[in-house]
N, C-alpha and C positions, 0 to 999 in steps of 0.2 A: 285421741292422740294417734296420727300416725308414727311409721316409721318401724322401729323392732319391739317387740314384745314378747316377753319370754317367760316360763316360772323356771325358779332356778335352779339348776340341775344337781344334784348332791357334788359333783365337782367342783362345783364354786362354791360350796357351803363355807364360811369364814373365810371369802376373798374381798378384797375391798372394791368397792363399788366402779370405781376408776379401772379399776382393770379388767372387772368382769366387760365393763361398756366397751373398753378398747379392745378387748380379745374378739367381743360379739356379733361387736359392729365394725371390727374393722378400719378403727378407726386411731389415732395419736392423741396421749396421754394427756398433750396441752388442747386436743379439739375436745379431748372430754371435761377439761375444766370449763373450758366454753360452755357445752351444754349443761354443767351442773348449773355455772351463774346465770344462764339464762331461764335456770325452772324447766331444764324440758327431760332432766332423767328425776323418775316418779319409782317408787320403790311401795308396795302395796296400796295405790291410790295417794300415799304422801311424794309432796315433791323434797327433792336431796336435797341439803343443802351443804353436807360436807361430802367430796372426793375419797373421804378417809372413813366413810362407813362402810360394816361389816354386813357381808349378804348371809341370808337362810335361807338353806335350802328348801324350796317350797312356798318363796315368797315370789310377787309378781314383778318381774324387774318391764320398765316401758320406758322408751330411749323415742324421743320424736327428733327427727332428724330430717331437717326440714329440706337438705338438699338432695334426698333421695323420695320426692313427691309424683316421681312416673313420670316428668317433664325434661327426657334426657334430651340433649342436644349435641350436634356433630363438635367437637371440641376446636377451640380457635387454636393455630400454629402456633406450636412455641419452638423456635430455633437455637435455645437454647439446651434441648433436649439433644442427646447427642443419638443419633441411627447408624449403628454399623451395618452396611450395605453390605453381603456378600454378590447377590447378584442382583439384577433387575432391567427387566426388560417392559414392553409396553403391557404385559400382562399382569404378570407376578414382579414382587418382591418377596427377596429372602433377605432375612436379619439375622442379626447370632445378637439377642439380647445377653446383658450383663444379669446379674445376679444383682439386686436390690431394685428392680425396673420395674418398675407394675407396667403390665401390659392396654389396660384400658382403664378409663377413668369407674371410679365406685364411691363410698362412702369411707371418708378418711383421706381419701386421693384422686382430688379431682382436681389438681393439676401436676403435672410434670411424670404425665405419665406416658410409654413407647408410642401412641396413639398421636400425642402433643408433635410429637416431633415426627412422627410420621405425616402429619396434616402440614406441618410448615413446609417439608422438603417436597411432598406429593400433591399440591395443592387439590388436586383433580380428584382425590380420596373424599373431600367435603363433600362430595355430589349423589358416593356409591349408595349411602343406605337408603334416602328414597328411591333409585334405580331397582333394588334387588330386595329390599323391604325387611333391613333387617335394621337391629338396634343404632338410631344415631351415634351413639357416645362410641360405637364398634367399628367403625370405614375399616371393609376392607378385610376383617379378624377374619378369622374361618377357624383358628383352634390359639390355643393359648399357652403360656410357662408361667407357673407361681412365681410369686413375685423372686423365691431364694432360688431358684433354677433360672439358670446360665443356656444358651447355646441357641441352635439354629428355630428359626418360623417363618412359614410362607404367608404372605399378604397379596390380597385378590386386588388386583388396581381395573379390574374391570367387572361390568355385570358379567360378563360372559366367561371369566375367570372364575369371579366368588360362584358362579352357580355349577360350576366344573368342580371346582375344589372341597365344595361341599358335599358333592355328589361321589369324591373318592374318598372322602372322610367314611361317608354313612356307609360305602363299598367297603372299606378296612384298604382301601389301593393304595393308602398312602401311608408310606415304611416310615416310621421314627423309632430311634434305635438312643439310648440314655447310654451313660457311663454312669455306673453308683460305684463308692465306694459302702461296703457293708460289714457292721458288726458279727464277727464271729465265721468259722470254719465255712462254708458253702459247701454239701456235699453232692459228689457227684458232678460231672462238668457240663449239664445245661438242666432246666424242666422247665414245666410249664408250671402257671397259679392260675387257677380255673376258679375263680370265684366271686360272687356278687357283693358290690360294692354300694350300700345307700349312707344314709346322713345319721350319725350316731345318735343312739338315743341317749346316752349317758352326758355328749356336749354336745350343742349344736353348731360348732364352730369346726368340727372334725368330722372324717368320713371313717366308715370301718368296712369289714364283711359282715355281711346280713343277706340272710335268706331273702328278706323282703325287698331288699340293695336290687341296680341292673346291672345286665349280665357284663363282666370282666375277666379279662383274659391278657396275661402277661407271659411273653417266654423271656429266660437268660439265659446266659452261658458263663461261664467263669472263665473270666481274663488272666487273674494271678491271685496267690493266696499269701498272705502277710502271716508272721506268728506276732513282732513285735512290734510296740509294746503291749498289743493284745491281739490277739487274733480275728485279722478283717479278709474279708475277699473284695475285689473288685470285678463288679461282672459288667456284661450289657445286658442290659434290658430291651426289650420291641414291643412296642404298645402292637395291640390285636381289638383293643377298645380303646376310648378316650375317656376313663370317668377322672372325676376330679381328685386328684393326689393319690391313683392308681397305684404307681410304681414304689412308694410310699409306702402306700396302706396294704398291696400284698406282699413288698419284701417284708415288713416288719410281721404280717400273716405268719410266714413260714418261720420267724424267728431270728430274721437277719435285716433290723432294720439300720436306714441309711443314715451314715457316720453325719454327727449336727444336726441332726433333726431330731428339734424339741417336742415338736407335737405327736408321733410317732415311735418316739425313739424309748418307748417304756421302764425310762430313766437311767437307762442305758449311755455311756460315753465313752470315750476313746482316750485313755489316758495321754496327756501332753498334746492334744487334736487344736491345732489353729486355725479347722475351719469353722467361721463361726453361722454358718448358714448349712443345708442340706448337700452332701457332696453328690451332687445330682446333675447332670451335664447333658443336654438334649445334642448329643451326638453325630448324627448322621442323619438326613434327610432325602424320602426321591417321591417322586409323585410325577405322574403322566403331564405332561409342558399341555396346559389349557386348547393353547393355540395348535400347535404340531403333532400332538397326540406321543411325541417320543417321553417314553423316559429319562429321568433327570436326577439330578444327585449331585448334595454336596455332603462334606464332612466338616468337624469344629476340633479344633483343637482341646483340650482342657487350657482353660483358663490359669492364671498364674496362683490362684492363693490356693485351686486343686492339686496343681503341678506341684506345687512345693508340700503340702501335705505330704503328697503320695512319692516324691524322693525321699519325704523324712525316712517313711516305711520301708522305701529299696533298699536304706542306709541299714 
């Protein structure tokens, strides 16, 4: 059986089966009924046959999931996906994604995703990845935002872009700067988190710090500090690496994780908080212009369900 394969981690020990799949893979609660009734989630060698069975820890969970077989493909336009343009020229695009947007199609979401609507509007996007020989399902990606972070991304519309933009990626040349809002005091008005970031062993659906993790490196500063109704700081953050849910997994390191963020958030919440996603905001963008060699720069606003959080706090 292709697809995922796991034994199960003492974290899901007495979860039900349906959700273990959906957390693992990645996937929506009614694609996992799909794969129950079709016999392809296998729980120690037996196939599922009920959504509502209870995992143990130490048992083999195996999910075949037939649309993730290594036969990725450039995704057809969908125009009804909607792209906030802030700038574009014949080289780059720059987008300020919403919060709820997956950036490129995967397992659970393979369609209506930023990628969808980037191919309808860009058609010339279909062509890049055999050009520059990177993942079809990817035209164009050079760095990404989880699906619950909001705000600015540059898209390569050329080989001779994507291979420039990649190449200030792997340089650290290119500045991204976050807005978090954060659980509890922040002391001190800036530091760095100097530390290594791999794939949890306790879930494999999370990242943590680990010695064995690559190397990460986060600076902040402290924008304003809240007392009520609990005490949050709001900082910026500047990625110095790109690992996966970074900004994330080192504010919550130091003890100050980001207000709505369940996976992170060490059960931790904001009493009377209406944000129901990670108050995490990709801020501020610059990166050397592919073509011109100048510098370049925009900024994002916070969005309106952060704005209004964070007046409740001013209040």
């Amino acid at each position: 059986m292709s697809g995922l394969r796991v034994t199960v981690p003492g974290s899901l020990d007495g979860v039900r089966v349906d959700r273990a799949v959906a957390l693992l893979a990645d996937v929506s609660r009614s694609a996992v009924d799909g794969l129950v009734a079709d016999g392809r989630v296998v729980v120690d060698d037996r196939v599922v046959t009920s959504r509502k069975l209870s995992l143990r820890e130490g048992q083999t969970l195996a999910v075949d999931l037939p649309d993730d077989d290594g036969a990725a493909a450039v995704p057809v336009g969908d125009p009804s996906v909607e792209v906030v343009v802030v700038h574009e020229d014949a080289d780059v695009i720059v987008v300020d994604k919403p919060a709820g947007l997956v950036v490129h199609p995967g397992a659970g979401h393979r369609t209506g995703t930023l990628v969808h609507g980037l191919v309808a509007r860009y058609p010339e996007l279909a062509a890049l990845p055999a050009e520059v020989g990177s993942e079809p399902d990817r035209p164009g990606i050079v760095h990404r935002l989880d699906r619950g972070t909001s705000g600015l991304m540059v898209v390569a519309r050329t080989p001779d872009a994507y291979h420039s933009l990649v190449g200030q990626l792997s340089a650290r040349d290119v500045a991204r700067t976050y807005r978090a809002l954060v659980l509890g005091t922040v002391e001190g008005d800036s530091g760095l988190v100097d530390a290594p970031i791999g794939r949890s062993t306790n879930s494999p659906t999370r990242m943590a710090v680990s010695r064995k993790g690559k190397e990460a490196r986060t600076r902040y500063e402290v924008e304003e500090r809240f007392a009520s109704p609990a005490p949050t700081t709001l900082v910026r953050a500047s990625l110095e690496t790109g690992r996966t849910h970074q900004i994330r997994v080192h504010l919550a390191a130091i003890g100050h994780p980001v207000v709505g963020d369940d996976t992170y958030g060490q059960g931790r919440s904001l009493p009377g908080a209406t944000v129901e996603r990670p108050f995490l905001h990709a801020y501020a963008l610059a990166f050397d212009h592919p073509r011109t060699g100048q510098r370049v720069s925009w900024t994002s606003e916070l969005p309106d369900d952060l704005a209004r959080q964070l007046a409740a706090l001013g209040e």
